[in-house]
KEVEXMI-177241 format. One record per residue (C-alpha): residue number from 1; residue in three letters; x negated, y negated, z negated. Coordinates in steps of 0.25 Angstrom, whole numbers, m for minus. Layout:
<pts>
i:NUM	aa:ala	u:X	v:Y	w:Z
...
</pts>
This chain:
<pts>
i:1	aa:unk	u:m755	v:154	w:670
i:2	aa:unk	u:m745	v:163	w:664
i:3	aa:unk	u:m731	v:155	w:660
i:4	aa:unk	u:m734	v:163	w:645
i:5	aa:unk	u:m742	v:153	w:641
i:6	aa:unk	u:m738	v:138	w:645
i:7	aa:unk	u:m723	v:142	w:641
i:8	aa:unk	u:m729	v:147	w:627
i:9	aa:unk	u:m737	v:135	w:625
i:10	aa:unk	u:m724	v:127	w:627
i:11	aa:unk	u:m717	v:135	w:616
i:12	aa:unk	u:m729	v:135	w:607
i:13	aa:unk	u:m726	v:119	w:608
i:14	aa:unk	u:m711	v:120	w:603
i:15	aa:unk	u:m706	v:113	w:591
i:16	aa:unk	u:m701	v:126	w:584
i:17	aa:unk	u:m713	v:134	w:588
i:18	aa:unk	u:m704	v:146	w:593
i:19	aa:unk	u:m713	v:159	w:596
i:20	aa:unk	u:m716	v:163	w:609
i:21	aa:unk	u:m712	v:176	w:615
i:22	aa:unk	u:m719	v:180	w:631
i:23	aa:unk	u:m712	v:193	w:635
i:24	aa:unk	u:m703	v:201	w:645
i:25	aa:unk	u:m690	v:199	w:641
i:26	aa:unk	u:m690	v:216	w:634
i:27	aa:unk	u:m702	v:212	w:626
i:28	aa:unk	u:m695	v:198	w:621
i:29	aa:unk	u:m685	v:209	w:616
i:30	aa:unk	u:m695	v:217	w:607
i:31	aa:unk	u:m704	v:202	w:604
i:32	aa:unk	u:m692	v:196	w:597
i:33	aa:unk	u:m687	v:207	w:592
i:34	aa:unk	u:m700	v:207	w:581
i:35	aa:unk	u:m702	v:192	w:582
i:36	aa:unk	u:m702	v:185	w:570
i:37	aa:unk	u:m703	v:171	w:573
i:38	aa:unk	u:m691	v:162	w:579
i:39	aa:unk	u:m688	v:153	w:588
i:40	aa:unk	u:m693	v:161	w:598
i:41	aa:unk	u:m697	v:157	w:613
i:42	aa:unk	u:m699	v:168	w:623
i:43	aa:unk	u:m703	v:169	w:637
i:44	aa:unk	u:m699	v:180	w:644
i:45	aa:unk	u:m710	v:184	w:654
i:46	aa:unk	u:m709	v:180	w:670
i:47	aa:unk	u:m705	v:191	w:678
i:48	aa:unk	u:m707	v:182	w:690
i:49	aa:unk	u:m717	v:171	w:695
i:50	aa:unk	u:m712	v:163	w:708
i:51	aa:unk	u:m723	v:157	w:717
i:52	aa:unk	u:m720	v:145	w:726
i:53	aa:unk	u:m730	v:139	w:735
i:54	aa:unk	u:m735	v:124	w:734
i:55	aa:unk	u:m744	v:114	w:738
i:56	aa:unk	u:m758	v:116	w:742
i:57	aa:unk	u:m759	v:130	w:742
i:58	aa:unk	u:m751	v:133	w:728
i:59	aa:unk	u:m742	v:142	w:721
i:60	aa:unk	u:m735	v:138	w:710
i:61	aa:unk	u:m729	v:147	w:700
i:62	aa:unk	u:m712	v:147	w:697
i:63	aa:unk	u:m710	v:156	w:684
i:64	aa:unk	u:m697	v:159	w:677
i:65	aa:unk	u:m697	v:158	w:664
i:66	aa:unk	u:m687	v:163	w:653
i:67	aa:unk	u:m687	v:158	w:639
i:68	aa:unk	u:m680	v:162	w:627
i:69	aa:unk	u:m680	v:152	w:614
i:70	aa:unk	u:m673	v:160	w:603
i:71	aa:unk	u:m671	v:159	w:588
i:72	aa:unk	u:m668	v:171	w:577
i:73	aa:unk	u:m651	v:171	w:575
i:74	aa:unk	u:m646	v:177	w:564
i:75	aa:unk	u:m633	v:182	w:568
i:76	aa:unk	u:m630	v:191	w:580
i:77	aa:unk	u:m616	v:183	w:584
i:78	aa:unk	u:m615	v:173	w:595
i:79	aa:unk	u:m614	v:158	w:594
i:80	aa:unk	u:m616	v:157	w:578
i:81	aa:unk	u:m620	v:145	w:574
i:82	aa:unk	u:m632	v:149	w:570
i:83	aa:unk	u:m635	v:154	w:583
i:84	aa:unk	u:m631	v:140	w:591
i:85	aa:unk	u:m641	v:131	w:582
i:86	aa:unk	u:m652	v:142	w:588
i:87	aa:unk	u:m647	v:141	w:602
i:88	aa:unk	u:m649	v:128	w:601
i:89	aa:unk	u:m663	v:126	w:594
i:90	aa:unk	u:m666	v:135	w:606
i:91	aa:unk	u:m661	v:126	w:616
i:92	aa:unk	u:m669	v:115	w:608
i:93	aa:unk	u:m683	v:123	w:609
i:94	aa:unk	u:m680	v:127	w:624
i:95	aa:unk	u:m678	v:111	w:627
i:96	aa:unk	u:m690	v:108	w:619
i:97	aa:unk	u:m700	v:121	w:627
i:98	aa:unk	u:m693	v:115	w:640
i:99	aa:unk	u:m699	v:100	w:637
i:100	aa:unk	u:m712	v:105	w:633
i:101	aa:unk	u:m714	v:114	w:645
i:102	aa:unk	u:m710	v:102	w:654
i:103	aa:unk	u:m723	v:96	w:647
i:104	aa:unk	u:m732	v:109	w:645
i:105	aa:unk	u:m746	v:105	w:651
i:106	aa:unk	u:m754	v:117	w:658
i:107	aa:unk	u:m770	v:117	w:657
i:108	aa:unk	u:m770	v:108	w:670
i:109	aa:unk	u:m765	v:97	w:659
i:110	aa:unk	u:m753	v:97	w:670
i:111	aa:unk	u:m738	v:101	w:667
i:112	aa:unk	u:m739	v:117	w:669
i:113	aa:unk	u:m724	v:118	w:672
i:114	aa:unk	u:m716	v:110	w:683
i:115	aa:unk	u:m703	v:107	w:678
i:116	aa:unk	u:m693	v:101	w:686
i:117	aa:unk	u:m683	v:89	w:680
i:118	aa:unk	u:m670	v:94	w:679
i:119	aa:unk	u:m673	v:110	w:680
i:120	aa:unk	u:m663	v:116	w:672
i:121	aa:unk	u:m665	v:127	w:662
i:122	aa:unk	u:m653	v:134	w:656
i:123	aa:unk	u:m655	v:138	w:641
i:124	aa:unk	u:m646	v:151	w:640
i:125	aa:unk	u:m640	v:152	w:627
i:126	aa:unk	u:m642	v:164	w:617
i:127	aa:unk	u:m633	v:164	w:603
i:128	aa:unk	u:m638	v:177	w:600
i:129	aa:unk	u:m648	v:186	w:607
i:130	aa:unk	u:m648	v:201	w:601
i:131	aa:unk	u:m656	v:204	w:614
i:132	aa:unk	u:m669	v:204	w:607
i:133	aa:unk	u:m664	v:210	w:593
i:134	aa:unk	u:m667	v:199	w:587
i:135	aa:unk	u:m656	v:190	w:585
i:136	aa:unk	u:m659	v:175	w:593
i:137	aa:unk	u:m653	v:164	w:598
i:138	aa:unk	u:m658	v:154	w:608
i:139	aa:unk	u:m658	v:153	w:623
i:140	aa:unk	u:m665	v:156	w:635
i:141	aa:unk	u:m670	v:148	w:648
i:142	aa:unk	u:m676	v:151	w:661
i:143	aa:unk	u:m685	v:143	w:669
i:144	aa:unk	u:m693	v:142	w:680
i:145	aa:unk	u:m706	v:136	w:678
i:146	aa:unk	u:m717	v:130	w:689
i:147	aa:unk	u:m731	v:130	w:685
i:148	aa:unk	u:m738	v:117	w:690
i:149	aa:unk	u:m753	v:125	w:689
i:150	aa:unk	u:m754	v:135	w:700
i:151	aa:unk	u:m767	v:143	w:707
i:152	aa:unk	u:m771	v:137	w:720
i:153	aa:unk	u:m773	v:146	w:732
</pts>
């Protein structure tokens, strides 16, 4: 199964209801951009899947995963005030997706993600992101997430 979808189902879960954005990073550009709607959660798409072998006959699949949680700023100067209350609702919906992932049920009615206990995830700070036109606010983290449902060979 495509990532796209369990991580979206997570987000769709989330207690501010943040839109979902699924794009290269160059289209997340344009996306937000024209969006309307904040916050806003947006998966930039995997450029690379690692396969590892396990137990009787399997592959499992390892995929890095880089998410953005953003909010609309106002101002296009760093660290106002403003802008840390965003940083930090930010930090407060990344914690929220994480739990909620940890606990995300595939169709097998199974875990679809392995987490490991004590895995860090660094949430990378951003007080004012011009990048995308649009002025935001928010963070960033990267993972690498272990699907528990893999093809038998």
């Amino acid at each position: 199964m495509p990532i796209k979808q369990p991580i979206e189902s997570v987000v769709n879960q989330l207690s501010e209801k943040p839109q979902f954005i699924f794009a290269s990073a160059a289209e997340l550009n344009d996306l937000l951009d024209n969006n309307k709607k904040f916050p806003v959660v947006g998966l930039v798409a995997e450029t690379a899947i690692n396969l590892t072998y396990g137990l009787s006959h399997s592959v499992h699949n390892e995929v890095p995963v880089f998410l953005y949680f953003l909010y609309k700023a106002e101002h296009n100067r760093d660290r106002t005030a403003d802008q840390e209350i965003l940083v930090h609702r930010a930090l407060a919906l990344c914690k929220e997706f994480m739990l909620k992932l940890s606990q995300h049920r595939g169709d097998n009615d199974g875990r679809f993600f392995r987490i490991k206990a004590g895995q860090q995830v660094e949430f990378k700070t951003i007080y004012h992101l011009n990048t995308f036109d649009t002025l935001t606010a928010g963070g960033y983290i990267t993972l690498t997430l272990q699907t528990l449902y893999h093809e038998t060979l």
